[in-house]
N, CA, C and O of each residue as an XYZ file, in Angstrom:
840
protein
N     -40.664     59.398    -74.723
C     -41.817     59.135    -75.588
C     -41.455     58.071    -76.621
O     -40.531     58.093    -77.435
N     -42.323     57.197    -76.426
C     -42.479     55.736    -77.887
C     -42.586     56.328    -79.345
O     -43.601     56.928    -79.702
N     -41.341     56.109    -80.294
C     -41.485     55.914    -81.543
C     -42.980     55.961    -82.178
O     -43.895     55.386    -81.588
N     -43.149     56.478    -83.078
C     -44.106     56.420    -83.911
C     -43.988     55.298    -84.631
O     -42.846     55.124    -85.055
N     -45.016     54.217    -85.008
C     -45.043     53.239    -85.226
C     -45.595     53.624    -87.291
O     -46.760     53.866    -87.605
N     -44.779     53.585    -88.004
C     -45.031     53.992    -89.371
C     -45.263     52.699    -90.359
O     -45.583     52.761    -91.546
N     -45.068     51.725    -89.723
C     -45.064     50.499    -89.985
C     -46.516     50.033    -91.005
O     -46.684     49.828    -92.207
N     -47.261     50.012    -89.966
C     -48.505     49.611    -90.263
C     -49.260     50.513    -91.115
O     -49.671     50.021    -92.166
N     -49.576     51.951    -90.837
C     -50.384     52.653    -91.867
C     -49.567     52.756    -92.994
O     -49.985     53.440    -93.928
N     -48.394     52.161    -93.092
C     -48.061     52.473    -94.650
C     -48.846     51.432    -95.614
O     -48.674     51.718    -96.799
N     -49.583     50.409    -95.424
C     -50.239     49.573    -95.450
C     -51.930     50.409    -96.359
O     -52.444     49.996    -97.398
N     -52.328     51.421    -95.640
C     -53.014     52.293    -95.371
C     -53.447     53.775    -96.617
O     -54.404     54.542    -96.721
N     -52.157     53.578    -97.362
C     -51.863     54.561    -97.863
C     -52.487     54.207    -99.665
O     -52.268     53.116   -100.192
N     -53.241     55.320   -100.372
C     -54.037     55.238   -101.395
C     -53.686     56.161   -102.542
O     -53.863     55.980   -103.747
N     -53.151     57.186   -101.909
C     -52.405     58.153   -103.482
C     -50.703     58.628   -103.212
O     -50.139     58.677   -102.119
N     -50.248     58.877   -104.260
C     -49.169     59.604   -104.286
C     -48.725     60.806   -103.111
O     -47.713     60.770   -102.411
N     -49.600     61.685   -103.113
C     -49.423     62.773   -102.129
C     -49.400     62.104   -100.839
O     -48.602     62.636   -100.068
N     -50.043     61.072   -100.345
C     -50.184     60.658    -98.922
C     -49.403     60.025    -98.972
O     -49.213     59.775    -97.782
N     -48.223     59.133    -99.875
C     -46.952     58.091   -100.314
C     -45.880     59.364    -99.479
O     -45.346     59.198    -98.383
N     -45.767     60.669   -100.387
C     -45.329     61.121   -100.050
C     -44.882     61.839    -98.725
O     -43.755     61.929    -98.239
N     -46.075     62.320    -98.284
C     -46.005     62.716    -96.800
C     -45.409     61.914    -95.788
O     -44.647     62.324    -94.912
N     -45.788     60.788    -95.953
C     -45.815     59.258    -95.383
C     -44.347     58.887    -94.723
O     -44.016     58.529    -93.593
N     -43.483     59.183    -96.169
C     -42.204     58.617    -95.711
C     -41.440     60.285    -95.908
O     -40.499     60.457    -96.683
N     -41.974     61.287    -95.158
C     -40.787     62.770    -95.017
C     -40.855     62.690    -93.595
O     -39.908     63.031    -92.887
N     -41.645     62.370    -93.266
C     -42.339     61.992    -92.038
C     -41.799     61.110    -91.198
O     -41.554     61.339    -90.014
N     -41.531     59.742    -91.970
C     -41.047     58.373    -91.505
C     -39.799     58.234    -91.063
O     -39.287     57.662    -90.100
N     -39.151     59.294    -92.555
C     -37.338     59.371    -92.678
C     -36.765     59.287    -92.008
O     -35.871     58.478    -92.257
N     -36.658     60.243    -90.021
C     -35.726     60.135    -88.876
C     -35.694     58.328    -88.564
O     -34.650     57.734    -88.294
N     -36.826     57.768    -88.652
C     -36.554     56.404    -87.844
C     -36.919     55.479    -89.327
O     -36.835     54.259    -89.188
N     -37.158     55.792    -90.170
C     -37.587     54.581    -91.229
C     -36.340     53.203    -90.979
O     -36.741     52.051    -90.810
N     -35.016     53.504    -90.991
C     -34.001     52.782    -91.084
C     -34.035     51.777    -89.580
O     -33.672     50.607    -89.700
N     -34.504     52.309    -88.112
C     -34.468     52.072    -87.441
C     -35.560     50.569    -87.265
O     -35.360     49.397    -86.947
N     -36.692     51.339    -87.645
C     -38.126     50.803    -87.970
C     -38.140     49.422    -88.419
O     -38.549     48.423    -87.826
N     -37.578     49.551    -89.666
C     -37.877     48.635    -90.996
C     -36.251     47.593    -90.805
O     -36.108     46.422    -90.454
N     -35.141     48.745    -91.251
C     -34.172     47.374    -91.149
C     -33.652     46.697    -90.021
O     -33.284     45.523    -90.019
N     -33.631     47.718    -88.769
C     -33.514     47.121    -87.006
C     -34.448     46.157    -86.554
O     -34.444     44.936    -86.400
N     -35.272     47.110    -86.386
C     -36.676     46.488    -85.432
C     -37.233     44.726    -86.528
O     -37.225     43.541    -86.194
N     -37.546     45.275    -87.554
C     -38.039     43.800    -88.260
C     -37.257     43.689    -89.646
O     -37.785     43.677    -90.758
N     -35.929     43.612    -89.366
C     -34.896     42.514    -90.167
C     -35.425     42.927    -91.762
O     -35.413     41.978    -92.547
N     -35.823     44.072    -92.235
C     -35.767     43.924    -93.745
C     -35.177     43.181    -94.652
O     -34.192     43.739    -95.135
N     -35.454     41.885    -95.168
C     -34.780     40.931    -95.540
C     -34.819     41.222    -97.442
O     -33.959     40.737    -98.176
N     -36.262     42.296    -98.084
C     -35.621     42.234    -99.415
C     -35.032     43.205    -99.830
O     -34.983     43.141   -101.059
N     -34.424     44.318    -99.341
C     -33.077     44.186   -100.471
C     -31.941     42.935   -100.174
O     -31.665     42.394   -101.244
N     -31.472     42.547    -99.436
C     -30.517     41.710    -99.968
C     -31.078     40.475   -100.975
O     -30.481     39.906   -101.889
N     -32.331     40.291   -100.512
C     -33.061     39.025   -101.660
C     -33.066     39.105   -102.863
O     -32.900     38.196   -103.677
N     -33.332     40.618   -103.112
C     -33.668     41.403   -104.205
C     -31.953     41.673   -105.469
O     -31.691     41.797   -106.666
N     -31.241     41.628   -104.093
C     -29.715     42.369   -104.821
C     -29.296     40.739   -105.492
O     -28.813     40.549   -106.608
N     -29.596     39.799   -104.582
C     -28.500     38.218   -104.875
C     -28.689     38.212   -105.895
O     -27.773     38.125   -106.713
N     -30.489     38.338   -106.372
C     -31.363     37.579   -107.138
C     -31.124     38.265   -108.838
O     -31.253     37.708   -109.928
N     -30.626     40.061   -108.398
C     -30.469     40.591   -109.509
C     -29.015     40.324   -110.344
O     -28.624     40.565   -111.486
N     -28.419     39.674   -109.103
C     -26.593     39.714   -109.490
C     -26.592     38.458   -110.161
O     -25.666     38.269   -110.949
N     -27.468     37.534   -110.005
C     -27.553     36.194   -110.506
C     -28.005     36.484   -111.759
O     -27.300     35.968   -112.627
N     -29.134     37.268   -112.263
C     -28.913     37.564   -113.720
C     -27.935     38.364   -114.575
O     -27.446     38.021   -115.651
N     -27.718     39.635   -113.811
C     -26.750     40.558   -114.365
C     -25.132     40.309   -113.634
O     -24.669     40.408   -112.497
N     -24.764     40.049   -114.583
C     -23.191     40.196   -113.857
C     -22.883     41.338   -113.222
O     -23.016     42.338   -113.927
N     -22.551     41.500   -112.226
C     -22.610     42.861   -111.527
C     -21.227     43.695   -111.661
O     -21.110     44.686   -110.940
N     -20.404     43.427   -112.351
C     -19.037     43.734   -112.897
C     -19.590     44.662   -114.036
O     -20.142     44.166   -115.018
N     -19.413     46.220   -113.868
C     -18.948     47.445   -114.864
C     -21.216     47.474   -115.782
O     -21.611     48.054   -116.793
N     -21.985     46.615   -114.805
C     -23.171     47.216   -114.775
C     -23.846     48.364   -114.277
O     -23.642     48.464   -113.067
N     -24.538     49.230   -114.707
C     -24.973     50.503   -114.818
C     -26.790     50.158   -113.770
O     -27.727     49.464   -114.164
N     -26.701     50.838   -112.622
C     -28.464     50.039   -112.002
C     -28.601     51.439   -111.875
O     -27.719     52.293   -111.789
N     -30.459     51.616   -111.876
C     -31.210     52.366   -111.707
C     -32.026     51.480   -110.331
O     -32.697     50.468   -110.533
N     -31.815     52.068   -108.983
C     -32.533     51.557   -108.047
C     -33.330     52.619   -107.536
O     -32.955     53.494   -106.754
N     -35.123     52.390   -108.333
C     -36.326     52.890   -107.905
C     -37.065     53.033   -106.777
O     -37.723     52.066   -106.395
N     -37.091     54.222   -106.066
C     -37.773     54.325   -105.045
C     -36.569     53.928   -103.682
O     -36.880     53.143   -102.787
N     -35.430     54.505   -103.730
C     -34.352     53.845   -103.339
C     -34.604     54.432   -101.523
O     -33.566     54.359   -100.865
N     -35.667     54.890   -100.866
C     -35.769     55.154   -100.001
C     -34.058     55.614    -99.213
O     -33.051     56.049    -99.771
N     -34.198     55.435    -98.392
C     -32.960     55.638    -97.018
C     -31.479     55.235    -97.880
O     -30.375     55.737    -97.670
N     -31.798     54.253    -98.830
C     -30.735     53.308    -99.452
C     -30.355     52.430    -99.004
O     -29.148     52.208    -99.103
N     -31.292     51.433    -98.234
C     -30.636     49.903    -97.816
C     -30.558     49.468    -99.094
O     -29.509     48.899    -99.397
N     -31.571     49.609   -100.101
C     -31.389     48.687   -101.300
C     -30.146     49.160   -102.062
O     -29.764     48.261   -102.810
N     -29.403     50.231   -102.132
C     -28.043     50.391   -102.124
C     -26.951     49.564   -102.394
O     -26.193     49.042   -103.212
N     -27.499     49.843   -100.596
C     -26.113     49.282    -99.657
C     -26.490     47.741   -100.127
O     -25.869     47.095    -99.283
N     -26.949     47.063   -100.726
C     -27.195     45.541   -100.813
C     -26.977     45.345   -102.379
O     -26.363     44.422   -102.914
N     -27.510     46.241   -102.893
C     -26.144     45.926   -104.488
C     -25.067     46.148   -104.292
O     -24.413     45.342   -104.953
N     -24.146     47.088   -103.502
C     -23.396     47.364   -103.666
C     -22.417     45.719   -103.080
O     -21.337     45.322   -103.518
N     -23.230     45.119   -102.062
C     -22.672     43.934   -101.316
C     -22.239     43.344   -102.075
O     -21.137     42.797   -102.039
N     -23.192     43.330   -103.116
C     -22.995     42.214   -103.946
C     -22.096     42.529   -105.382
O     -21.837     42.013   -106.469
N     -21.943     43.206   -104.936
C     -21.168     44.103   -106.334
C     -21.220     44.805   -107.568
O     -20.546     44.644   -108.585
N     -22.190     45.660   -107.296
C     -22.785     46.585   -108.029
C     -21.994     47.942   -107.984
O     -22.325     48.375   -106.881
N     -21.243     48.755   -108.472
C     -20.659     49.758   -108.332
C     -21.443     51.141   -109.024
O     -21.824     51.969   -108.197
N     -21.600     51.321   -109.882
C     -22.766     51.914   -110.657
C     -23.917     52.108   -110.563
O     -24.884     51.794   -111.257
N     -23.742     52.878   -109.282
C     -25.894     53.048   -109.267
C     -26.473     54.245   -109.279
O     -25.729     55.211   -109.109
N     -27.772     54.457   -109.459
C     -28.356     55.988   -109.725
C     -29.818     55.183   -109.009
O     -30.362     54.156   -109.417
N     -30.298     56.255   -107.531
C     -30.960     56.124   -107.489
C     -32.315     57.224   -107.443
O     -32.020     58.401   -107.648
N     -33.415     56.987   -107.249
C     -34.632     58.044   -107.338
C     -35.644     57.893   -106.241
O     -35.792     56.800   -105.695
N     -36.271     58.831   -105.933
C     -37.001     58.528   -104.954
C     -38.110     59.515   -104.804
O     -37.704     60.623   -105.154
N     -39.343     59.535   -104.422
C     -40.596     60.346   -104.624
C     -40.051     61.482   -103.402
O     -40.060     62.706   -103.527
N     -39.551     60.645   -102.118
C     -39.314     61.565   -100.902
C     -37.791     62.600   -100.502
O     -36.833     62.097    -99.914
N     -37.814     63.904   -100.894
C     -36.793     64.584   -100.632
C     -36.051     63.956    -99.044
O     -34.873     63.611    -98.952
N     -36.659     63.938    -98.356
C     -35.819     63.603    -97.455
C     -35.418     62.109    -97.075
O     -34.882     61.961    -95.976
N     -35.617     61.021    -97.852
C     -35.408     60.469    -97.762
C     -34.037     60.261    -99.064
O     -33.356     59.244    -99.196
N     -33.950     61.270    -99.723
C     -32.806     61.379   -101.026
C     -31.950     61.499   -100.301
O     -31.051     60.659   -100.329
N     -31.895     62.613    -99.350
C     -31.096     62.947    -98.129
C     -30.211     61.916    -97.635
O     -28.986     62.026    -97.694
N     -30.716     61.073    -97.224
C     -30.295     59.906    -96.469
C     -29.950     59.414    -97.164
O     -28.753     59.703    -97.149
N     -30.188     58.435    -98.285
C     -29.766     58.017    -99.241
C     -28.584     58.310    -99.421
O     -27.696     57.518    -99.106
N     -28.282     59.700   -100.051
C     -26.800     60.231   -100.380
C     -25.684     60.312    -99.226
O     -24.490     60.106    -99.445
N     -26.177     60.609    -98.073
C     -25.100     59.955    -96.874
C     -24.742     58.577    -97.097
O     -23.625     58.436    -96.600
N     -25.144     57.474    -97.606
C     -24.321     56.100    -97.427
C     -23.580     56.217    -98.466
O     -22.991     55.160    -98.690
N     -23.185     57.593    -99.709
C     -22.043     57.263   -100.343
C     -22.018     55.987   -101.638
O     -21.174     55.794   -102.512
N     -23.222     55.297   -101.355
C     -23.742     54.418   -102.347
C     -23.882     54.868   -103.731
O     -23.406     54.099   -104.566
N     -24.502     56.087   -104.220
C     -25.195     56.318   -105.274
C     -24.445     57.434   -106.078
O     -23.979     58.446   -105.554
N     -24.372     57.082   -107.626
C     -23.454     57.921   -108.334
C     -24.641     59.173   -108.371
O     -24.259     60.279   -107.989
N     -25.551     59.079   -108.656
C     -26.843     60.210   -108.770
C     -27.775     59.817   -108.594
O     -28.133     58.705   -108.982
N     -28.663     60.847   -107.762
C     -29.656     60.136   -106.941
C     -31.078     61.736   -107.462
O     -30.762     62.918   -107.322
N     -31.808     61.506   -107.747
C     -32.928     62.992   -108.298
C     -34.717     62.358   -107.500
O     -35.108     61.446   -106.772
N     -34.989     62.915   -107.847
C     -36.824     63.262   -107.053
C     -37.667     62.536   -108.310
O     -37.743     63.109   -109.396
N     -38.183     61.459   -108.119
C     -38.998     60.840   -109.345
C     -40.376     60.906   -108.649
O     -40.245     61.058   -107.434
N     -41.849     60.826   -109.128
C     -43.081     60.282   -109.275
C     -42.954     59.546   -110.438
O     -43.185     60.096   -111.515
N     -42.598     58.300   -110.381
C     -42.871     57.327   -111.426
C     -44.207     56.757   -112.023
O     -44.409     55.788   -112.754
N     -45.132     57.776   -111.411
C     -46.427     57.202   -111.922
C     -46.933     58.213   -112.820
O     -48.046     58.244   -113.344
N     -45.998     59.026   -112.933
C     -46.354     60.421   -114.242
C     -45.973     60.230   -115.062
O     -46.616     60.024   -116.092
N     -44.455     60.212   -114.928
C     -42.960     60.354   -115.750
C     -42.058     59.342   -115.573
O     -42.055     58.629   -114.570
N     -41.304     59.236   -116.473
C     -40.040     58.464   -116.317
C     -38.741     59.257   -116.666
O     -38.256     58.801   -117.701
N     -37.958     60.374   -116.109
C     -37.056     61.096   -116.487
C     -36.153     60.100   -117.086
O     -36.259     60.026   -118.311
N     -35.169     59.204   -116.463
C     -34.155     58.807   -117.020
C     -34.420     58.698   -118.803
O     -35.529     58.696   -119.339
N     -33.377     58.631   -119.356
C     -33.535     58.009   -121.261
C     -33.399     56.835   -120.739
O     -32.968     56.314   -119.710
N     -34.096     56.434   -122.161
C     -34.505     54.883   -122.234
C     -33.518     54.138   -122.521
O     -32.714     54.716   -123.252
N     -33.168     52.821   -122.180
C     -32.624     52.228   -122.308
C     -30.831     52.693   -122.065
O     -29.869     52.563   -122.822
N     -30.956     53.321   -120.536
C     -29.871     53.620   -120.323
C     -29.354     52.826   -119.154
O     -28.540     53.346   -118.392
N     -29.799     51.547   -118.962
C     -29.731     51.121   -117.854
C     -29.091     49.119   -118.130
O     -29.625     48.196   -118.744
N     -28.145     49.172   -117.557
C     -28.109     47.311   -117.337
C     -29.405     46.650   -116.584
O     -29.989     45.713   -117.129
N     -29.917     47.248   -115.097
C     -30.507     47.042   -114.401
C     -31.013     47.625   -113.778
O     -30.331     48.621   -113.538
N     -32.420     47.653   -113.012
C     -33.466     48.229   -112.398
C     -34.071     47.264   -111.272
O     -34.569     46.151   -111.440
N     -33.883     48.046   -109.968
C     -33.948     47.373   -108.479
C     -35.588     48.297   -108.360
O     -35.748     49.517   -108.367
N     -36.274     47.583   -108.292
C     -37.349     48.131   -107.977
C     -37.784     47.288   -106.002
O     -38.217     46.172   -105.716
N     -37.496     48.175   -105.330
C     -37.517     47.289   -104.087
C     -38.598     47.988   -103.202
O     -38.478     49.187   -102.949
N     -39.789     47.168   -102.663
C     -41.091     47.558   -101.915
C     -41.433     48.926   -102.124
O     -41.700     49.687   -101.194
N     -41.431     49.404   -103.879
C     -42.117     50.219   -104.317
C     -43.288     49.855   -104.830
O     -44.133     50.660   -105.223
N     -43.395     48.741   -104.854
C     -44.553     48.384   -105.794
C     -45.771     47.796   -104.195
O     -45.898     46.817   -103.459
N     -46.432     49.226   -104.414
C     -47.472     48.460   -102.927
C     -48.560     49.318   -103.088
O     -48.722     49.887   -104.167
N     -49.649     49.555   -101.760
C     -50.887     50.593   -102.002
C     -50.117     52.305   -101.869
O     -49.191     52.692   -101.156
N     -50.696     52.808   -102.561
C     -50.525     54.498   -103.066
C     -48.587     54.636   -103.207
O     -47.993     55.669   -102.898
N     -48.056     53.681   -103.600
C     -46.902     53.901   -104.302
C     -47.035     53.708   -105.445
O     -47.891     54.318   -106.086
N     -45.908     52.461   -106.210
C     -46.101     52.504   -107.459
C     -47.198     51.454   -107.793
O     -47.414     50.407   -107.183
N     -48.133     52.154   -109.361
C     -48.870     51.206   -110.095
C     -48.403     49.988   -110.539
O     -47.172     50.019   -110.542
N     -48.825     48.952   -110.907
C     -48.442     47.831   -111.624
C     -47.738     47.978   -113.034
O     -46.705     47.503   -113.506
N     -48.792     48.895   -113.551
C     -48.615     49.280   -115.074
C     -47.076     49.933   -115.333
O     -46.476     49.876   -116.406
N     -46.495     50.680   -113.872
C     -45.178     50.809   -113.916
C     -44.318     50.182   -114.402
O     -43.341     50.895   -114.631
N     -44.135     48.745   -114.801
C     -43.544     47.526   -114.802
C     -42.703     48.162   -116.257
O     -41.543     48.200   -116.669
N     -43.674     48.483   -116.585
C     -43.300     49.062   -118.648
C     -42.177     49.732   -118.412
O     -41.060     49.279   -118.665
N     -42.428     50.996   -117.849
C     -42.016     52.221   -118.131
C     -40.363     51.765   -117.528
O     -39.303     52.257   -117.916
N     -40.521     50.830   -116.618
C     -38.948     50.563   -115.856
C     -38.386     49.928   -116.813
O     -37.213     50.245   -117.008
N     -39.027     48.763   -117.795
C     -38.411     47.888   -118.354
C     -38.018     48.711   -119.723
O     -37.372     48.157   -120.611
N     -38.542     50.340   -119.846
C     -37.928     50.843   -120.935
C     -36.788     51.205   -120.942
O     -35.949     51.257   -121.842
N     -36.759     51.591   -119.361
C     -34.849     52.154   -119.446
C     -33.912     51.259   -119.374
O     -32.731     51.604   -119.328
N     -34.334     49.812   -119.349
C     -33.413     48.913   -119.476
C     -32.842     48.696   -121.305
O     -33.515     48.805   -122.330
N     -31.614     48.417   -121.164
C     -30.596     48.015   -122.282
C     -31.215     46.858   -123.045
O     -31.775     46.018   -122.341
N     -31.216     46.724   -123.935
C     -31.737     44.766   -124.800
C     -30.647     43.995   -123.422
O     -29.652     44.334   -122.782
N     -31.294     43.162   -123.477
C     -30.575     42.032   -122.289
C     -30.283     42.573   -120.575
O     -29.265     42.369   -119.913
N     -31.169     43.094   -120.276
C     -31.358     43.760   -118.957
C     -31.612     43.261   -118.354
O     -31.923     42.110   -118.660
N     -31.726     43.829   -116.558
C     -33.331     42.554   -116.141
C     -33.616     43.748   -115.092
O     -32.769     44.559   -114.718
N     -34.750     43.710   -114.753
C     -35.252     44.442   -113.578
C     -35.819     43.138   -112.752
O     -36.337     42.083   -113.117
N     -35.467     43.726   -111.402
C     -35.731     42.634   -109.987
C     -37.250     43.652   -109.273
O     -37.420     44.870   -109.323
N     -37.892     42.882   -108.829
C     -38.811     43.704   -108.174
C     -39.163     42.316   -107.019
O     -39.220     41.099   -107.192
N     -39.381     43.336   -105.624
C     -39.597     42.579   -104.189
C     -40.444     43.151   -103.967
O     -40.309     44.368   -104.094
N     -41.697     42.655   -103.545
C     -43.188     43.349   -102.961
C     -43.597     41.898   -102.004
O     -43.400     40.683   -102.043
N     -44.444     43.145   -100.958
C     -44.912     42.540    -99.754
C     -46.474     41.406   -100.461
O     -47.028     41.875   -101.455
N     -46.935     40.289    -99.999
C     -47.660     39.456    -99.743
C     -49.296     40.916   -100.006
O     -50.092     40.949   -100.944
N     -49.273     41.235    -99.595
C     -50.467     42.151    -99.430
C     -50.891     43.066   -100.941
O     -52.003     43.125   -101.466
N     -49.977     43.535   -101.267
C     -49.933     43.802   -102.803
C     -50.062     42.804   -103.767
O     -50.698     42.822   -104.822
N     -49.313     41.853   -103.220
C     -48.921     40.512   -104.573
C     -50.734     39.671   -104.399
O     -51.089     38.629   -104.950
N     -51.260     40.228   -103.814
C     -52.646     39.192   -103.396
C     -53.575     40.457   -103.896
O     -54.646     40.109   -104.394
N     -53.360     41.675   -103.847
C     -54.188     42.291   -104.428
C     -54.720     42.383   -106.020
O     -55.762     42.809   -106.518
N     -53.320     41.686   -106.664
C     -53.561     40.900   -107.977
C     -53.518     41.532   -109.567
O     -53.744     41.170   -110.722
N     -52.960     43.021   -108.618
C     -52.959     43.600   -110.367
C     -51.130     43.242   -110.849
O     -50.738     42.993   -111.989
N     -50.322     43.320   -109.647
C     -49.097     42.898   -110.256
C     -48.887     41.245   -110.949
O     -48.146     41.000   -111.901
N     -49.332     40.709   -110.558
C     -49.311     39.111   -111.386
C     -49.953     39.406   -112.404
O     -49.312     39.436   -113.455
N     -51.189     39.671   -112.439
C     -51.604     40.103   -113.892
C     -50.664     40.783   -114.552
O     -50.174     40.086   -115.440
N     -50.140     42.021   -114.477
C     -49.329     42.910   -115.926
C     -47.722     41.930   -115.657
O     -46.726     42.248   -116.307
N     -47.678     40.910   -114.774
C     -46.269     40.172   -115.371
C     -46.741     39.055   -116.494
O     -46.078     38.550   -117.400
N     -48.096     38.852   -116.125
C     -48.402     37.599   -117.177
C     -48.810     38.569   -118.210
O     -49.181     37.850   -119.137
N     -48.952     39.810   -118.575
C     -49.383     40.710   -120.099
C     -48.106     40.544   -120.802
O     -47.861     39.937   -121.845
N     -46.957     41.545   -119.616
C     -45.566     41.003   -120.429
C     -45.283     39.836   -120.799
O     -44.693     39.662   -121.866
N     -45.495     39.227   -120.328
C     -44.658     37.994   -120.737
C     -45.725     37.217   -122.139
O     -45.529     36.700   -123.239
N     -46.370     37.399   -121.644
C     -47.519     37.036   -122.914
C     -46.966     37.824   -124.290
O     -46.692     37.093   -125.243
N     -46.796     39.176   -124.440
C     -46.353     39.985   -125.777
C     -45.064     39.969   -125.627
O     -44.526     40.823   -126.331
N     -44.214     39.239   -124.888
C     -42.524     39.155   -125.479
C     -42.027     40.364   -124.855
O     -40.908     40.627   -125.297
N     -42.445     41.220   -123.972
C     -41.830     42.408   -123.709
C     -40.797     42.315   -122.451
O     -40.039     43.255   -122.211
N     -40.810     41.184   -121.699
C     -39.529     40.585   -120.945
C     -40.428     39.021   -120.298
O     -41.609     38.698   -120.171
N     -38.825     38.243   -119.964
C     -39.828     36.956   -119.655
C     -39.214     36.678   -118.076
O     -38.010     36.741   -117.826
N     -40.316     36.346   -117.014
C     -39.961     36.273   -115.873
C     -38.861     35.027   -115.820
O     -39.158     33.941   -116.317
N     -37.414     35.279   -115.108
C     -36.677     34.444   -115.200
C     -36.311     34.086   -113.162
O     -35.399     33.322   -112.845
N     -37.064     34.686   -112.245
C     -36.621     34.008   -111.052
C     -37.819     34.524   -110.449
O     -38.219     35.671   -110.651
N     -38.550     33.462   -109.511
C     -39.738     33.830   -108.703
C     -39.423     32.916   -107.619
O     -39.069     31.760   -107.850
N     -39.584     33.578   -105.960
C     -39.050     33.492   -105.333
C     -39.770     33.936   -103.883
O     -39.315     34.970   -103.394
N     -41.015     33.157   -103.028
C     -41.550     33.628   -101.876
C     -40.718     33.592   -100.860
O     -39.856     32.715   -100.815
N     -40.779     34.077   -100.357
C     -39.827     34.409    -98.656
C     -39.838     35.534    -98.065
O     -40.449     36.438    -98.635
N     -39.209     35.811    -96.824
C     -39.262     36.919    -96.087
C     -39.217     38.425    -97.006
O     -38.658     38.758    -98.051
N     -39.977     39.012    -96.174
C     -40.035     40.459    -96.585
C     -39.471     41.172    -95.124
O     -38.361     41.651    -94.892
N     -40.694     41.050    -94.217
C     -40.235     42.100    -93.264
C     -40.413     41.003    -92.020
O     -41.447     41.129    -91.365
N     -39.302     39.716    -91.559
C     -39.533     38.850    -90.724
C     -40.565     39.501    -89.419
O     -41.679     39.215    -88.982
N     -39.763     40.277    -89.172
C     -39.723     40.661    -87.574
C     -41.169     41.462    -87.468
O     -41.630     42.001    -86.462
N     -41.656     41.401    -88.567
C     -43.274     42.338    -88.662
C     -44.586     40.724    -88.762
O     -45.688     40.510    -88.257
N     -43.775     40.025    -89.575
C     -44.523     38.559    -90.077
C     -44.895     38.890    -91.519
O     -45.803     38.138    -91.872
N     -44.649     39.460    -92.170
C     -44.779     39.625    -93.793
C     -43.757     38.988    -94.321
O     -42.584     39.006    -93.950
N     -44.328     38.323    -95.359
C     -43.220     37.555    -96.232
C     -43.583     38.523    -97.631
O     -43.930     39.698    -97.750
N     -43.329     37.455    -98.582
C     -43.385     38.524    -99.975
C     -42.522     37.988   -100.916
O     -41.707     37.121   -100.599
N     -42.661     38.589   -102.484
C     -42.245     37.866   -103.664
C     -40.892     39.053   -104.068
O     -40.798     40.260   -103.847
N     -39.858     37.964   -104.818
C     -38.723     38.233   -105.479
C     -38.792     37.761   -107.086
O     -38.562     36.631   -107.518
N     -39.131     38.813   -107.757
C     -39.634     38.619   -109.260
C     -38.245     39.584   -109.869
O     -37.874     40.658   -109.396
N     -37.508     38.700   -111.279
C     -36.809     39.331   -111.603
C     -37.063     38.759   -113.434
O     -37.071     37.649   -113.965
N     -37.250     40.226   -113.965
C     -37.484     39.981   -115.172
C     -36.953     40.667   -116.404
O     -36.771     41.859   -116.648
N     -36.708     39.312   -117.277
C     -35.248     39.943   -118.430
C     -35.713     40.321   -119.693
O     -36.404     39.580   -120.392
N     -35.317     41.589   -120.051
C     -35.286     41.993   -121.253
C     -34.929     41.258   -122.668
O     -33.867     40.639   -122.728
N     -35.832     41.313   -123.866
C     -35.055     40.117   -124.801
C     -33.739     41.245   -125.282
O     -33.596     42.440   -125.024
N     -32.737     40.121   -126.224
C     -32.124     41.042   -126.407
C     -30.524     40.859   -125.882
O     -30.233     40.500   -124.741
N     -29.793     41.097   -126.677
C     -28.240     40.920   -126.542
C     -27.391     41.817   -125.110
O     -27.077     42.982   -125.356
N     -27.167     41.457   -124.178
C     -26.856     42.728   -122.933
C     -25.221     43.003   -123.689
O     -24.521     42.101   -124.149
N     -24.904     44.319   -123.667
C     -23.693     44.951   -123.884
C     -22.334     44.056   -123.500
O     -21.212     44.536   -123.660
């Protein structure tokens, strides 16, 4: 029997609870799916782009929505040692914590709450969380609170979100009130092997980094 094709209705998806189901569901083949079948190209876009602002030497990352943990395994490439990640889907925490990547990894809905303390963070990988019935736009805040003065959070979203137009808007609010200023924007592949491309936005906290 043919794979379930999870690809496309994630596309599909409108609240939290159906986010959720979505990928407990997805978890046995998500890795197969997404980074085999069509070449998931942003986390590593996402990791270069964040290491190019943050020195990745004895930095502290919070990587949001860290699914399976490719986005992980792609800081870690780059030399990120320090990571904590979160994720809406228990079983996808699961997986996650098998690659050995993550110093602590817990169960977030980031569209309620923000557990971590604020400003406990060098950096924040926000990678193809930001889409339909995942995370809101307005999220953008709440990530950029747990960042340190001189932080940066990276965020990679698919073409389909970035055209739906509420995320360009709340980067131009921030940046308008000083609350971080976009320092790398960046179109290219998202998911080749599907034909989605997609944006690499990485944005810095004002503020002296540790």
């Amino acid at each position: 029997m043919a794979e379930k094709d999870f690809l496309e209705s994630a596309y599909d998806l409108t609240t939290t609870e159906q986010a959720r189901a979505h990928y407990e569901a997805w978890s046995a083949t998500y890795d197969t799916e997404v980074g085999g079948r069509n070449g998931y190209a942003q986390p590593s876009r996402c990791a270069t782009a964040l290491a190019s602002t943050v020195a990745p030497d004895g930095a502290r990352v919070l990587d949001v929505g860290c699914g399976s943990g490719l986005s992980g395994l792609a800081l870690r490439e780059v030399g990120f040692a320090s990571i904590d990640g979160c994720d809406l889907s228990p079983a996808m925490l699961a997986l996650a914590e098998k690659t050995g990547v993550y110093e602590n990894l817990f169960e977030a809905d980031l569209n309620r709450e923000m557990d971590p303390p604020h400003r406990a963070y060098d950096a924040v990988a926000a990678v193809g969380v930001f889409s339909f019935g995942h995370l809101n736009a307005t999220v953008l805040r709440d990530l950029l609170e747990v960042l340190r003065p001189g932080g940066a959070l990276v965020v990679g979203l698919n073409d389909h979100f970035w055209d739906e137009g509420s995320l360009p808007t709340e980067l131009s609010s921030i940046e308008a009130d000083g609350t971080a200023e976009v320092v790398f924007r960046e179109h290219g592949d998202h998911l080749p092997g599907a034909d989605i491309e997609g944006w690499v936005i990485v944005l810095s906290k004002p503020g002296q980094a540790a």
